[in-house]
C-alpha positions in Angstrom: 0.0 0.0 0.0 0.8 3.0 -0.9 -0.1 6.8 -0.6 -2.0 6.6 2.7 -1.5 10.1 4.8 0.6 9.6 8.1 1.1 12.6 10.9 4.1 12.6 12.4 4.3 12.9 16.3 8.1 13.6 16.8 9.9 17.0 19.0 13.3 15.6 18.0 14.5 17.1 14.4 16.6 14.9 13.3 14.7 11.5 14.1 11.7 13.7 12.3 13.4 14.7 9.3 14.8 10.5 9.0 10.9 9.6 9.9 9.4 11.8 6.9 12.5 10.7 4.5 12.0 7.2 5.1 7.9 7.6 5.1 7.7 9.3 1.7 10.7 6.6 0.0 8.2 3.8 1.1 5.3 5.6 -0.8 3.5 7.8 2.3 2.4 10.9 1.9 3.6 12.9 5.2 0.2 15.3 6.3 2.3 17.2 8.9 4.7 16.9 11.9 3.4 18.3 15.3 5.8 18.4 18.3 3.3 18.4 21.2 -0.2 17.1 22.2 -1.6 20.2 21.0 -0.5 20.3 18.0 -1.1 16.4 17.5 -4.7 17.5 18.2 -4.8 20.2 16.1 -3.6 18.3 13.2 -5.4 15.4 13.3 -8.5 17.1 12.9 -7.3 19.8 10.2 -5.6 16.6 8.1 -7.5 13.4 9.3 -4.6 11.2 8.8 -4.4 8.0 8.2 -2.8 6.7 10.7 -1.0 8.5 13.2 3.0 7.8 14.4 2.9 8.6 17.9 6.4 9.2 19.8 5.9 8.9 23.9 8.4 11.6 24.7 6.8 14.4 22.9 6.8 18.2 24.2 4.5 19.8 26.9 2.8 18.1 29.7 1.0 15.6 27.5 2.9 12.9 26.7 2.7 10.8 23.7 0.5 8.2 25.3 -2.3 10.3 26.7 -2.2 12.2 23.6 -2.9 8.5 21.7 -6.6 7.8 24.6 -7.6 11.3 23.1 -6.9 10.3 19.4 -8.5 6.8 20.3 -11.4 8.5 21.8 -12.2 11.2 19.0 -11.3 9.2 15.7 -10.6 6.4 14.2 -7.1 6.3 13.2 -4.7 3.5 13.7 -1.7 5.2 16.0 1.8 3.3 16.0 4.2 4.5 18.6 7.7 5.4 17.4 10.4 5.6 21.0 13.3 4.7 23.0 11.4 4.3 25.7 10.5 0.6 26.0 10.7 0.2 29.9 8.2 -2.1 31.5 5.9 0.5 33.0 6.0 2.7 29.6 5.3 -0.3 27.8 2.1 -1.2 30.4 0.8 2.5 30.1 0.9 1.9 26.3 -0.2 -1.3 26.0 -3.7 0.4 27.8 -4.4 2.1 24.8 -4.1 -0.7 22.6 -1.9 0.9 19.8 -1.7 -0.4 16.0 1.9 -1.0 16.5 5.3 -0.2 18.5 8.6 0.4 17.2 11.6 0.8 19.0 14.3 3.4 18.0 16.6 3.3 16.3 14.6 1.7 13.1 15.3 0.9 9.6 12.7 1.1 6.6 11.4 -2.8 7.2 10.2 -1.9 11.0 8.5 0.8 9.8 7.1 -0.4 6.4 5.8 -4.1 8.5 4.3 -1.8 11.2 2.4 0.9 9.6 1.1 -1.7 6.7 -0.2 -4.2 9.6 -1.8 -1.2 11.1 -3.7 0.0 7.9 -4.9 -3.7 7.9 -6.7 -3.3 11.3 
């Protein structure tokens, strides 16, 4: 599959700017990049994505996870989390909002390609 709009949920610039490079060479059209909750928000009404990669370390006081319950709860978009942060309480918080997919960083093009196709599927 090809074509299908992703937003990007990433505050780190250089892991954004590798996320859209490798997202549009495997065929996705990026709809927009937002670096906190609030701009997550904002964008995933103004674009309805979709599908939604979701870092968990994101700016402002909402972190990636809570930010994925209020995307869950408004719309129905797949959201596939994209972080470092694979510790055994992270993981429980986001295994709660039963996401479409988790990657750990550092990924290559397969991780992402496998994960955001098997969420499209859902």
């Amino acid at each position: 599959m090809t074509g299908e709009r992703i937003l990007l949920v990433e505050d780190d610039d250089i892991i954004a700017k590798v996320a859209d490079w490798r997202l549009k060479n495997l065929g996705y059209e990026v709809c927009g990049r937002a670096v906190s909750s609030e701009e997550a928000m904002e964008l995933v009404v103004k674009t309805m994505p979709d599908l939604v990669l979701m870092d968990i370390n994101i700016k402002g006081d909402v972190d990636g996870i809570e930010t994925t319950k209020l995307i869950k709860k408004g719309f129905d978009i797949p959201v596939v989390y994209v972080t470092s942060h694979s510790d055994g309480p992270t993981l429980e918080r986001a295994k709660e909002t039963k996401p479409d997919g988790f990657i750990v960083k550092p990924f290559d093009d397969k991780d992402l390609r496998v994960a955001i196709e098997l969420a499209l599927k859902k």
